[in-house]
PDB file of N, CA, C and O in Angstrom:
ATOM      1  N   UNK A   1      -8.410  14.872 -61.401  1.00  0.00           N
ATOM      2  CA  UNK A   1      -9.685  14.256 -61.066  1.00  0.00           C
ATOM      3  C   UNK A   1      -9.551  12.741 -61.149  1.00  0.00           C
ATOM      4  O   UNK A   1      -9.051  12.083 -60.237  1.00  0.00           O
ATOM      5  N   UNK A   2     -10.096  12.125 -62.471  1.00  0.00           N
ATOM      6  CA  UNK A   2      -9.701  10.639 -62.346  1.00  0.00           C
ATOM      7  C   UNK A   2      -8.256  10.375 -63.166  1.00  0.00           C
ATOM      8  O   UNK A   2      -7.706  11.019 -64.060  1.00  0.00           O
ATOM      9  N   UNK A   3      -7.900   9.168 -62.478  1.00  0.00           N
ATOM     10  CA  UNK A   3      -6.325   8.580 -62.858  1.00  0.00           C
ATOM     11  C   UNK A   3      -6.592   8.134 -64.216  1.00  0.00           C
ATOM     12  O   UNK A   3      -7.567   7.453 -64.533  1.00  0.00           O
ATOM     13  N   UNK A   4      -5.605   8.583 -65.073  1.00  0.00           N
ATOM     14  CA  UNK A   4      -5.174   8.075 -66.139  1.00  0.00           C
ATOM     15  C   UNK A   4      -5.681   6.648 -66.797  1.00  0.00           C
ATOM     16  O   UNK A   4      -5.999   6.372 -67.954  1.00  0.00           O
ATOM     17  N   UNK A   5      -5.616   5.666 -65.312  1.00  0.00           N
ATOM     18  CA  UNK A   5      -5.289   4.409 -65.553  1.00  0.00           C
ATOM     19  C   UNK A   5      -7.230   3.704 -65.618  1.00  0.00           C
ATOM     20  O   UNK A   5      -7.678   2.618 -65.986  1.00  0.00           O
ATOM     21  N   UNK A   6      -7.884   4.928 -65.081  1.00  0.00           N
ATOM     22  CA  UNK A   6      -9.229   4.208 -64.860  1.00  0.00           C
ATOM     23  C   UNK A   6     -10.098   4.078 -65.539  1.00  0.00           C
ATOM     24  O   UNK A   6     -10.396   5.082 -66.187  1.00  0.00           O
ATOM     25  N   UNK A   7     -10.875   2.923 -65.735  1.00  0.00           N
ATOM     26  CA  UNK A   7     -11.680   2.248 -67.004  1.00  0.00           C
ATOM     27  C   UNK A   7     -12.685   2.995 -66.703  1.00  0.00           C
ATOM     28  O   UNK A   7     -12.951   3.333 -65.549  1.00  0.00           O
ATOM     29  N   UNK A   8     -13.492   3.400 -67.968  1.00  0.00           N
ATOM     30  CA  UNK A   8     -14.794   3.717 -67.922  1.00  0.00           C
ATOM     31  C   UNK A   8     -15.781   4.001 -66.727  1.00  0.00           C
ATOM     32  O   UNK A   8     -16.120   3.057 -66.013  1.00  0.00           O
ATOM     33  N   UNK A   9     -16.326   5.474 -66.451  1.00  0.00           N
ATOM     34  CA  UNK A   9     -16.681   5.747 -64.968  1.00  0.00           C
ATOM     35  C   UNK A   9     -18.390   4.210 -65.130  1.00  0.00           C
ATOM     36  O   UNK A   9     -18.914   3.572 -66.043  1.00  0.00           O
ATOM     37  N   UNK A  10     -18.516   4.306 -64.055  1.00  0.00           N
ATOM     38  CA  UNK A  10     -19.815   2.723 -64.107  1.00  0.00           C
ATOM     39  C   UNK A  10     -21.151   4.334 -64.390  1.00  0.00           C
ATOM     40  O   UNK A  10     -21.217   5.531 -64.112  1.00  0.00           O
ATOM     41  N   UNK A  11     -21.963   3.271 -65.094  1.00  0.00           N
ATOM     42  CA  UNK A  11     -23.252   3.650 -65.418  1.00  0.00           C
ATOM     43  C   UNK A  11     -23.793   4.561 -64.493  1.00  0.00           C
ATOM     44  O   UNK A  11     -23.965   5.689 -64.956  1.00  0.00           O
ATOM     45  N   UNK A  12     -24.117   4.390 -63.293  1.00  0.00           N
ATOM     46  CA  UNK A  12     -24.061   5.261 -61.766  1.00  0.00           C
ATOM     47  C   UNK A  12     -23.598   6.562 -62.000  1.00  0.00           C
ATOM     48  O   UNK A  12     -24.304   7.564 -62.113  1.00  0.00           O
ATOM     49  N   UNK A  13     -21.820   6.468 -62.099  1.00  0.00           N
ATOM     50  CA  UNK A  13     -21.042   7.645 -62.135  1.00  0.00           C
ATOM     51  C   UNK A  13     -21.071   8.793 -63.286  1.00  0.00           C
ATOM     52  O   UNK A  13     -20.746   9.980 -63.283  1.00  0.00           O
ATOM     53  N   UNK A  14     -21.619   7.893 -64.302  1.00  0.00           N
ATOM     54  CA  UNK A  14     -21.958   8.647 -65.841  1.00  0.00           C
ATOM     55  C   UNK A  14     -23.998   9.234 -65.276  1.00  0.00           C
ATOM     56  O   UNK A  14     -24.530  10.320 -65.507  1.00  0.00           O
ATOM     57  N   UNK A  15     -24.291   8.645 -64.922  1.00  0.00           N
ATOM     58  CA  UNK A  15     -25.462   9.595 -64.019  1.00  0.00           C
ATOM     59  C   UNK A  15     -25.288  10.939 -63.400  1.00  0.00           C
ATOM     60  O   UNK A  15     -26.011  11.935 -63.360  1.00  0.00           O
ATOM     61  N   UNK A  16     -24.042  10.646 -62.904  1.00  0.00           N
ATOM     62  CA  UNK A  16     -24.594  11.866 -61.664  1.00  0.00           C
ATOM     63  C   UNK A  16     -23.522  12.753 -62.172  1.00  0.00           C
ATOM     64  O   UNK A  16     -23.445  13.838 -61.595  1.00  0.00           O
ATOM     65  N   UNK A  17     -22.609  12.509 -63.203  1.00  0.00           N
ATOM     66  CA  UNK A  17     -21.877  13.552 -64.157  1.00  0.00           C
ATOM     67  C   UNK A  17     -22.561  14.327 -64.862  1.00  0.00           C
ATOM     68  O   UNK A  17     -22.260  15.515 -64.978  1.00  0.00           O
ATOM     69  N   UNK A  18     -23.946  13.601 -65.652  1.00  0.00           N
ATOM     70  CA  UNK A  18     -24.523  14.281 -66.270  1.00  0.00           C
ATOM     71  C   UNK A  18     -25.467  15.471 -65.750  1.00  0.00           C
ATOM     72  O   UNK A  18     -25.792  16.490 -66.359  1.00  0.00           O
ATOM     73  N   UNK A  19     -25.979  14.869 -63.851  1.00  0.00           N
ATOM     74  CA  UNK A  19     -26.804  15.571 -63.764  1.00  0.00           C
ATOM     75  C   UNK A  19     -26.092  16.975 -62.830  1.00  0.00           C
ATOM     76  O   UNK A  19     -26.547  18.110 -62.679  1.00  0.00           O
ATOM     77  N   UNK A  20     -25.033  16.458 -62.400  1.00  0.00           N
ATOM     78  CA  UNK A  20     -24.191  17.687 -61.646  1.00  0.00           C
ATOM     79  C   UNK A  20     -23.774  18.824 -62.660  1.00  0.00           C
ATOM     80  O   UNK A  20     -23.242  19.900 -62.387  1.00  0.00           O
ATOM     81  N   UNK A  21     -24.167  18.294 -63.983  1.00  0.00           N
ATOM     82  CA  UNK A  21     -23.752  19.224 -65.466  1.00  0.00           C
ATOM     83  C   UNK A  21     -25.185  20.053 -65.208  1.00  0.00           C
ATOM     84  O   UNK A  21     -25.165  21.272 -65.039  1.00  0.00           O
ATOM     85  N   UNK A  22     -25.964  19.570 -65.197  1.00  0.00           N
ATOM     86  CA  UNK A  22     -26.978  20.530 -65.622  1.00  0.00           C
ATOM     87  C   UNK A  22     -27.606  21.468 -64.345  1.00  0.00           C
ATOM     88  O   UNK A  22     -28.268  22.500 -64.449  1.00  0.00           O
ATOM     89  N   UNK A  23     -27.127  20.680 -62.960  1.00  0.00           N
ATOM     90  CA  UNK A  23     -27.186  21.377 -61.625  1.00  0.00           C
ATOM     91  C   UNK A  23     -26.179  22.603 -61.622  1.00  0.00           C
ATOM     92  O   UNK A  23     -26.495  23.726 -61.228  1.00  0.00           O
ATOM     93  N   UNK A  24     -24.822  22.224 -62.151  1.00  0.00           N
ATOM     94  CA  UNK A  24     -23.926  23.579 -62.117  1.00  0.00           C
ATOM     95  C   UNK A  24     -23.956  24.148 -63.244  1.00  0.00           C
ATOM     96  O   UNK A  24     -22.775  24.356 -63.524  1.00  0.00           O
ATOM     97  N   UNK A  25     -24.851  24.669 -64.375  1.00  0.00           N
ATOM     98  CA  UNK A  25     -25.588  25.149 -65.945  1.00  0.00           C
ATOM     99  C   UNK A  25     -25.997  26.749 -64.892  1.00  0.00           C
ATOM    100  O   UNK A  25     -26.314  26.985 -63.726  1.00  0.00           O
ATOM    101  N   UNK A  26     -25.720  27.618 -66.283  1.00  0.00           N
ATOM    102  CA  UNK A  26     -25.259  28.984 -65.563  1.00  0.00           C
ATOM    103  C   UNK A  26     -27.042  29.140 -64.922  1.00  0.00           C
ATOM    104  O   UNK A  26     -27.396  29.572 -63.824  1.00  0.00           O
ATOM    105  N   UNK A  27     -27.864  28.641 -66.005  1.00  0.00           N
ATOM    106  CA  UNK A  27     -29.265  28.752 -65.983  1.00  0.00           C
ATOM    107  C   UNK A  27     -30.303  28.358 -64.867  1.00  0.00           C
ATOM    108  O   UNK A  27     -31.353  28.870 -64.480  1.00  0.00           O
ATOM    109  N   UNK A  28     -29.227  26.683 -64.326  1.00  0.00           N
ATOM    110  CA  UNK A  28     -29.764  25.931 -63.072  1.00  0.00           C
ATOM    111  C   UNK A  28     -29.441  26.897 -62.060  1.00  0.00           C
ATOM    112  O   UNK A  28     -30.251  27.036 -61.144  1.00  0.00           O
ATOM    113  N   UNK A  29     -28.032  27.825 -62.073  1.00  0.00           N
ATOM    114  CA  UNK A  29     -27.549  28.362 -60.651  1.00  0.00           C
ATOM    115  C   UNK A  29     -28.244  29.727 -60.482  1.00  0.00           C
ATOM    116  O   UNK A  29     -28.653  30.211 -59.427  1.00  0.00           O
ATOM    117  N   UNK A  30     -28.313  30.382 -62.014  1.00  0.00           N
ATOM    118  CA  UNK A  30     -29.232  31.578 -62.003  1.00  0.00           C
ATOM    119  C   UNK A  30     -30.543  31.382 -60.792  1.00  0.00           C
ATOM    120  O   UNK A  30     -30.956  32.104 -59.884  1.00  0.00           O
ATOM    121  N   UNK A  31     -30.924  30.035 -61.309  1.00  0.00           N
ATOM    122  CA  UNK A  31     -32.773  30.415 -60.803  1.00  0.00           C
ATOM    123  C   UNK A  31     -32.721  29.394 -59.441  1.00  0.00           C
ATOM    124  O   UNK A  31     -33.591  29.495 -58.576  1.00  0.00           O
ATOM    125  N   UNK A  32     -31.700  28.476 -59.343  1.00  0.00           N
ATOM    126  CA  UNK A  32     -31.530  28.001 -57.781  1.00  0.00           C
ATOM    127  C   UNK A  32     -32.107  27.088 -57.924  1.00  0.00           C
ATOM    128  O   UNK A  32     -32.459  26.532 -56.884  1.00  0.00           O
ATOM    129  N   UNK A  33     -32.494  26.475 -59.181  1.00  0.00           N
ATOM    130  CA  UNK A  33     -33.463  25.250 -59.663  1.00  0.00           C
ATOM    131  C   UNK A  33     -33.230  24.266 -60.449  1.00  0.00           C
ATOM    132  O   UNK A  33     -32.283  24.670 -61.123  1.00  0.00           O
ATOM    133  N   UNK A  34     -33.473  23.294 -60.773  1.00  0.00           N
ATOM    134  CA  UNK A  34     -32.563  22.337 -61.977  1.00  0.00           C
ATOM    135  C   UNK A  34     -34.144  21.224 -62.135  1.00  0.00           C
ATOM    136  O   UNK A  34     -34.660  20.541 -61.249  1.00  0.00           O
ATOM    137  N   UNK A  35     -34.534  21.378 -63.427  1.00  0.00           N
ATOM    138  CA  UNK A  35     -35.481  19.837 -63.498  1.00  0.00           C
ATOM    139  C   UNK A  35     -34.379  18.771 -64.181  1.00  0.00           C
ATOM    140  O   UNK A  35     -33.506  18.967 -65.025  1.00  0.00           O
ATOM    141  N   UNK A  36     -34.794  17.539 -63.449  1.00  0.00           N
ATOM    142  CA  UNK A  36     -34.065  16.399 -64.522  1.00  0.00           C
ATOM    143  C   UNK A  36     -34.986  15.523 -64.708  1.00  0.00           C
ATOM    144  O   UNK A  36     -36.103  15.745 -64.240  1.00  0.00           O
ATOM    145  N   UNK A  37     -34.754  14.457 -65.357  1.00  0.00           N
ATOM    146  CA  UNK A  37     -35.384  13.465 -66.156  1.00  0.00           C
ATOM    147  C   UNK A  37     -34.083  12.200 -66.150  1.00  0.00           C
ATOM    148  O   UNK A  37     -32.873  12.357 -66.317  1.00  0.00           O
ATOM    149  N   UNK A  38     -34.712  11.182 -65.942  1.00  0.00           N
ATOM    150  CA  UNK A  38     -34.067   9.592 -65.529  1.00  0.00           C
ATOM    151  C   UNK A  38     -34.116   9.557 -67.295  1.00  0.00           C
ATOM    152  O   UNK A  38     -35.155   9.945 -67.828  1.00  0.00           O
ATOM    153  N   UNK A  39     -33.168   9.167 -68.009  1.00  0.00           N
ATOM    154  CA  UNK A  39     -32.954   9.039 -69.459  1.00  0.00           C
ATOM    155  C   UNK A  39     -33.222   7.005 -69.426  1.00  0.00           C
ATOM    156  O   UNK A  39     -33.014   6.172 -68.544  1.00  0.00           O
ATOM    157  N   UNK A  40     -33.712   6.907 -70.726  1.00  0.00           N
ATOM    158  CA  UNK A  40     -34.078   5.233 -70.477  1.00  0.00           C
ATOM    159  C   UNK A  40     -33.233   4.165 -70.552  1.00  0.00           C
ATOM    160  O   UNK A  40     -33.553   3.000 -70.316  1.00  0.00           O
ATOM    161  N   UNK A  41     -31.845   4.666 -70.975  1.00  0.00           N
ATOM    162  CA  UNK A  41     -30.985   3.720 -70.707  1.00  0.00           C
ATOM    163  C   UNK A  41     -30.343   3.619 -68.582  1.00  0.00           C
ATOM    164  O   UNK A  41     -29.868   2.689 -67.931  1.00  0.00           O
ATOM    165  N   UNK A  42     -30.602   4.708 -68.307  1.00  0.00           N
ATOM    166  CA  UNK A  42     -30.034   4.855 -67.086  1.00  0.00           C
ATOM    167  C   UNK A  42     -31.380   4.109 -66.145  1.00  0.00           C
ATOM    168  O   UNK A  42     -32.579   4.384 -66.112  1.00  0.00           O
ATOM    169  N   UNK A  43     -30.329   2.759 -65.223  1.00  0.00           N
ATOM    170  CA  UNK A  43     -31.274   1.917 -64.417  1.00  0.00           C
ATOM    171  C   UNK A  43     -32.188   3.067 -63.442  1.00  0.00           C
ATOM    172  O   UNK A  43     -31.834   4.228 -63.239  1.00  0.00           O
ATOM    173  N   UNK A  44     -33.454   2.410 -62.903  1.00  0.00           N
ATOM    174  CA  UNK A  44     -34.134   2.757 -62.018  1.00  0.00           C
ATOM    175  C   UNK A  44     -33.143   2.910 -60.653  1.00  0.00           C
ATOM    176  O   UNK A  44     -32.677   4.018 -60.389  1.00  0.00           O
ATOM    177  N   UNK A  45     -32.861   1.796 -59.841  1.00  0.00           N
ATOM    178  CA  UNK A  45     -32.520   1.608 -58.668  1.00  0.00           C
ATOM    179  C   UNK A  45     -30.922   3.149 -58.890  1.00  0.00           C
ATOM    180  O   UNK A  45     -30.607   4.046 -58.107  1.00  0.00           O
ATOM    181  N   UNK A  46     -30.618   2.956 -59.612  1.00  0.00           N
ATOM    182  CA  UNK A  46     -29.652   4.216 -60.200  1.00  0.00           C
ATOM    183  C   UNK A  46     -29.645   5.254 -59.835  1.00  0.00           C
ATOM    184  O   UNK A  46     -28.899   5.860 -59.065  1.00  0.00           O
ATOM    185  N   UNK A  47     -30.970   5.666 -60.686  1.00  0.00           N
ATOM    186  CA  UNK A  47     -31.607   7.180 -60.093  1.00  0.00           C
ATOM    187  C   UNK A  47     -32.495   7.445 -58.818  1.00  0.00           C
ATOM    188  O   UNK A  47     -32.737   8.538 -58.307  1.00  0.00           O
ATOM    189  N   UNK A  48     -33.036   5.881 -58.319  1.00  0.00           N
ATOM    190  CA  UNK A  48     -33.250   6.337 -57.000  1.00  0.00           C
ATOM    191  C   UNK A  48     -32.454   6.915 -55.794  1.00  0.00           C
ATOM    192  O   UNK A  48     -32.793   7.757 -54.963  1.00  0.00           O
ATOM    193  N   UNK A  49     -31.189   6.155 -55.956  1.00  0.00           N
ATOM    194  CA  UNK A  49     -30.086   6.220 -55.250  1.00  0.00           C
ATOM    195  C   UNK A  49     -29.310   7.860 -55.279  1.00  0.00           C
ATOM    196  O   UNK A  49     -28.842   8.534 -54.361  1.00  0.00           O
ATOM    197  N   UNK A  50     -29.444   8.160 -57.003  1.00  0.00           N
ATOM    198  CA  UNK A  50     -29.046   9.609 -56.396  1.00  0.00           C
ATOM    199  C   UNK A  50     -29.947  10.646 -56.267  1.00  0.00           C
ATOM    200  O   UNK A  50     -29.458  11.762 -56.092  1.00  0.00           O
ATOM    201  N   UNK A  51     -31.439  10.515 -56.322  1.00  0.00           N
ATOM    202  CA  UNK A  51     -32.505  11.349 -56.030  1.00  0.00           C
ATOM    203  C   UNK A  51     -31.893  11.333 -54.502  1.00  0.00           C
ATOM    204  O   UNK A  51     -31.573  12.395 -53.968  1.00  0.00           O
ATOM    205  N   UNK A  52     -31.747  10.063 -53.824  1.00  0.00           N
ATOM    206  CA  UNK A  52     -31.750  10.512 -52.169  1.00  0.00           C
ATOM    207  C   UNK A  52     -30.593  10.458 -51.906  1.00  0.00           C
ATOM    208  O   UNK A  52     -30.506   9.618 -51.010  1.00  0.00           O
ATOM    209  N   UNK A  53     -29.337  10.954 -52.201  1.00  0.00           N
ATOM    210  CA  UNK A  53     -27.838  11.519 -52.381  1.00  0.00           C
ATOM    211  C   UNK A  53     -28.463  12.646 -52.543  1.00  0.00           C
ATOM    212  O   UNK A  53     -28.447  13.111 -51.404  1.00  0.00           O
ATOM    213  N   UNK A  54     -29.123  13.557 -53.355  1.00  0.00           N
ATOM    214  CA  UNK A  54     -29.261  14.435 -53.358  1.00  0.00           C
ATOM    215  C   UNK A  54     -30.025  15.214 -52.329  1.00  0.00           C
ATOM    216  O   UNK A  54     -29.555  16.255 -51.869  1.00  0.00           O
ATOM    217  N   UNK A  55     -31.334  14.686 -51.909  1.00  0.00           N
ATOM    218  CA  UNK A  55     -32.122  15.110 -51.102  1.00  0.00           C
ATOM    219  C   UNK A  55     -32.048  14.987 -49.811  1.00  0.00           C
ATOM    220  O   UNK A  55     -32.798  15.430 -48.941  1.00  0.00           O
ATOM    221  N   UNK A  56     -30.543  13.990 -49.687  1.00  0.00           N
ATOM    222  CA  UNK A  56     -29.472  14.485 -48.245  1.00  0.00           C
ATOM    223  C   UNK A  56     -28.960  15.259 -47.986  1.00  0.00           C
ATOM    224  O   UNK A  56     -28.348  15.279 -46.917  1.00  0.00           O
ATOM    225  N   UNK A  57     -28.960  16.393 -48.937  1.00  0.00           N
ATOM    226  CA  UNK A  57     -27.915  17.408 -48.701  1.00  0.00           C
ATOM    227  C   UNK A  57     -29.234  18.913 -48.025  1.00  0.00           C
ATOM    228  O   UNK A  57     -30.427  19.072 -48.283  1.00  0.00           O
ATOM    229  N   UNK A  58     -28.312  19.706 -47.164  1.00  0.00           N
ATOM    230  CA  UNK A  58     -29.031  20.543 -46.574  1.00  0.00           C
ATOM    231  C   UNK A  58     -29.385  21.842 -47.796  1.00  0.00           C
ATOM    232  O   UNK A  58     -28.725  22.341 -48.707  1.00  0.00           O
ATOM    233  N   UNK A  59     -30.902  22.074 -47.210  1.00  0.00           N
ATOM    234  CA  UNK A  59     -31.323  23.219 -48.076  1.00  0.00           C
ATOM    235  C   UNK A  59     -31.461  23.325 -49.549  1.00  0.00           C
ATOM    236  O   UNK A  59     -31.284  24.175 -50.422  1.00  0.00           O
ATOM    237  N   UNK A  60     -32.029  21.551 -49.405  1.00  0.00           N
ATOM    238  CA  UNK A  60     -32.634  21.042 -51.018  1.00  0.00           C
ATOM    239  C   UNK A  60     -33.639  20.322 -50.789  1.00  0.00           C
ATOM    240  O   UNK A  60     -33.827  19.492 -49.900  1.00  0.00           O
ATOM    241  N   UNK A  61     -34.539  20.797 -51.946  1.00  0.00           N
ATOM    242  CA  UNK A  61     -35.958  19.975 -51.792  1.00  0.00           C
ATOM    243  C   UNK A  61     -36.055  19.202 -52.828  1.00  0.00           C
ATOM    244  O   UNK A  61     -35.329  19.458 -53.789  1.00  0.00           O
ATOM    245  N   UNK A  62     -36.903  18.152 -52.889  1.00  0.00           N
ATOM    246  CA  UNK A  62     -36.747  17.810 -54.492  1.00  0.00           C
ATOM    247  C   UNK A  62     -38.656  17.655 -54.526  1.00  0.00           C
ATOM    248  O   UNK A  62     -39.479  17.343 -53.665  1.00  0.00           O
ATOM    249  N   UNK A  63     -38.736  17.967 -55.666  1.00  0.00           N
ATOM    250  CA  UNK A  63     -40.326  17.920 -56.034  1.00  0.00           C
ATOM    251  C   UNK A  63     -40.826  16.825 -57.367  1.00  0.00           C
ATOM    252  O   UNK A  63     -40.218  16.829 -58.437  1.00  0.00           O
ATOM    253  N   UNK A  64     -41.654  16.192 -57.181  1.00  0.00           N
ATOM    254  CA  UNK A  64     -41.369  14.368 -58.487  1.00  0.00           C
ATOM    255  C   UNK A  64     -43.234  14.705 -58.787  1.00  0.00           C
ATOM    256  O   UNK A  64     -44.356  14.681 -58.282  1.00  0.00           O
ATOM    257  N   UNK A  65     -42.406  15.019 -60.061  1.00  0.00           N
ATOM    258  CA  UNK A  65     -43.735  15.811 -61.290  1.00  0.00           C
ATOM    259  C   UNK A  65     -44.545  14.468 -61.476  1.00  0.00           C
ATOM    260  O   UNK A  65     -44.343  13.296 -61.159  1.00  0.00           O
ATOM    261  N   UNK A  66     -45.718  15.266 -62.237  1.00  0.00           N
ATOM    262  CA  UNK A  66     -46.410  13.586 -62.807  1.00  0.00           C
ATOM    263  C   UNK A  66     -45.916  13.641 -64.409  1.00  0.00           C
ATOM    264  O   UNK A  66     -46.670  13.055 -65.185  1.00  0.00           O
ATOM    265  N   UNK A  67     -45.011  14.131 -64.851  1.00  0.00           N
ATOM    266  CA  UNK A  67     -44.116  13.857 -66.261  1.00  0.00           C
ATOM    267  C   UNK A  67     -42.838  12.853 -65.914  1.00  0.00           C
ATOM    268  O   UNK A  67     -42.054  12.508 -66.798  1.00  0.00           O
ATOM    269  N   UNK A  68     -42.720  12.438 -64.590  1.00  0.00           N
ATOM    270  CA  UNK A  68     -41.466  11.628 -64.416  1.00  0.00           C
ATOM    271  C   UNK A  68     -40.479  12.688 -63.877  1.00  0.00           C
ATOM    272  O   UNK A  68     -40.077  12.388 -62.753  1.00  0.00           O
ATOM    273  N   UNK A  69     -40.043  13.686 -64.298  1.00  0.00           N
ATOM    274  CA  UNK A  69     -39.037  14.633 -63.762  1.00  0.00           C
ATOM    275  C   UNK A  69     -39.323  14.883 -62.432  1.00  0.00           C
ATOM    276  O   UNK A  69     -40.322  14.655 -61.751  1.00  0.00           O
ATOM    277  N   UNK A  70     -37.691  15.666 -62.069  1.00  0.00           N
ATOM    278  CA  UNK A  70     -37.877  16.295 -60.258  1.00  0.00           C
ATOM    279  C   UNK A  70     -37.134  16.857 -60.905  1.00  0.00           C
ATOM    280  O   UNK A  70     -36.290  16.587 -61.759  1.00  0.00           O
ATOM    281  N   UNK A  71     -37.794  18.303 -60.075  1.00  0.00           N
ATOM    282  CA  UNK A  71     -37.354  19.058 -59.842  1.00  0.00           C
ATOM    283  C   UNK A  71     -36.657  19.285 -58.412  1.00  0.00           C
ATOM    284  O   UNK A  71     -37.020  18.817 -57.333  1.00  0.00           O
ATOM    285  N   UNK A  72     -35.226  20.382 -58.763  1.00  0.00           N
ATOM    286  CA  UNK A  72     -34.559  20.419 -57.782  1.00  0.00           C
ATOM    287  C   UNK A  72     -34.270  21.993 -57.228  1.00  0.00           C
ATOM    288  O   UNK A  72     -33.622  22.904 -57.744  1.00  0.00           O
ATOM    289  N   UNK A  73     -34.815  21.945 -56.313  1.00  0.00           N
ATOM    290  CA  UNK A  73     -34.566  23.569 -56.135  1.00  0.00           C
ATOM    291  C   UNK A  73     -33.684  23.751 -54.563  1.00  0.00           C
ATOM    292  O   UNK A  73     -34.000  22.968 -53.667  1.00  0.00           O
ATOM    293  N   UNK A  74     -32.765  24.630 -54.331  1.00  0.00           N
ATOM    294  CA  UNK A  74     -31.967  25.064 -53.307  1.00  0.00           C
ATOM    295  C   UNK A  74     -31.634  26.194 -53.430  1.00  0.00           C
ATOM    296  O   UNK A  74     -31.376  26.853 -54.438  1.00  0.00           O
ATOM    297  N   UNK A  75     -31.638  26.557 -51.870  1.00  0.00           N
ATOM    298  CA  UNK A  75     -31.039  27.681 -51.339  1.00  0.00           C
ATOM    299  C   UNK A  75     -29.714  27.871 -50.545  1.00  0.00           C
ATOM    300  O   UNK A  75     -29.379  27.165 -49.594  1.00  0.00           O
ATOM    301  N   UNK A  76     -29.076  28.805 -51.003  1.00  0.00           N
ATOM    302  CA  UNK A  76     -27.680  29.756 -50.375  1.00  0.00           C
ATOM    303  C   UNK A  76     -27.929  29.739 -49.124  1.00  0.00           C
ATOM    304  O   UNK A  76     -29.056  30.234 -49.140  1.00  0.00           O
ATOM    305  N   UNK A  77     -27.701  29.529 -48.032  1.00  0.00           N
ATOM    306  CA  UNK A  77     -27.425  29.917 -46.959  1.00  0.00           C
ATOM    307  C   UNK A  77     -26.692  31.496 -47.301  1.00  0.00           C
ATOM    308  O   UNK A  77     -26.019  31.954 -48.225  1.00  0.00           O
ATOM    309  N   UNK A  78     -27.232  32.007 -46.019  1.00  0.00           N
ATOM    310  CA  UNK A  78     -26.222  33.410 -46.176  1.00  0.00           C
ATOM    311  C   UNK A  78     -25.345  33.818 -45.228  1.00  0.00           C
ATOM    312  O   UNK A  78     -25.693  33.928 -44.052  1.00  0.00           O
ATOM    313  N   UNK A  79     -23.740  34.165 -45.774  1.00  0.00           N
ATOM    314  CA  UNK A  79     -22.824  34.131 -45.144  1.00  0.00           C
ATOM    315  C   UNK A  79     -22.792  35.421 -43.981  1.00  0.00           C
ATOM    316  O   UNK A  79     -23.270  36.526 -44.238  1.00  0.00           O
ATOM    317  N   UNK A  80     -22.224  35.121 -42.821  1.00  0.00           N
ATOM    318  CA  UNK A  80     -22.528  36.107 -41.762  1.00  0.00           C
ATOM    319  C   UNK A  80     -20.971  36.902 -42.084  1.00  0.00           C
ATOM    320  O   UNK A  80     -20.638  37.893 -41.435  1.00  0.00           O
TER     321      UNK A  80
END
């Protein structure tokens, strides 16, 4: 994955590690759903950026609670 040689992933990359952790969580894949929450050290412009990284991808919706969280829910395509 990453080289040996590489410094500390940037603030960004430690984002979307954490949240691809809880997107691939046996619990998120069970129910096809994942809520997250922007943590307060992690910048704004940050998590905007991967709310819509995410909500580029086909056959994902994202839904933005009035608690601050989104929820993320997707569907399987089904294989022919």
């Amino acid at each position: 994955m990453a080289a040996a040689s590489q410094a500390t992933p940037s603030p960004y990359q430690q984002l979307g590690e954490r949240i691809q952790k809880i997107i691939n969580s046996t619990t998120a894949q069970r129910s096809k759903s994942a809520l997250i929450f922007r943590l307060e050290h992690e910048l704004p412009d940050d998590w905007a950026t991967l709310l819509e990284e995410i909500a580029e991808n086909d056959n994902v919706t994202l839904a933005y609670r009035d608690d601050g969280g989104v929820q993320i829910f997707w569907t399987v395509p089904k294989e022919d």
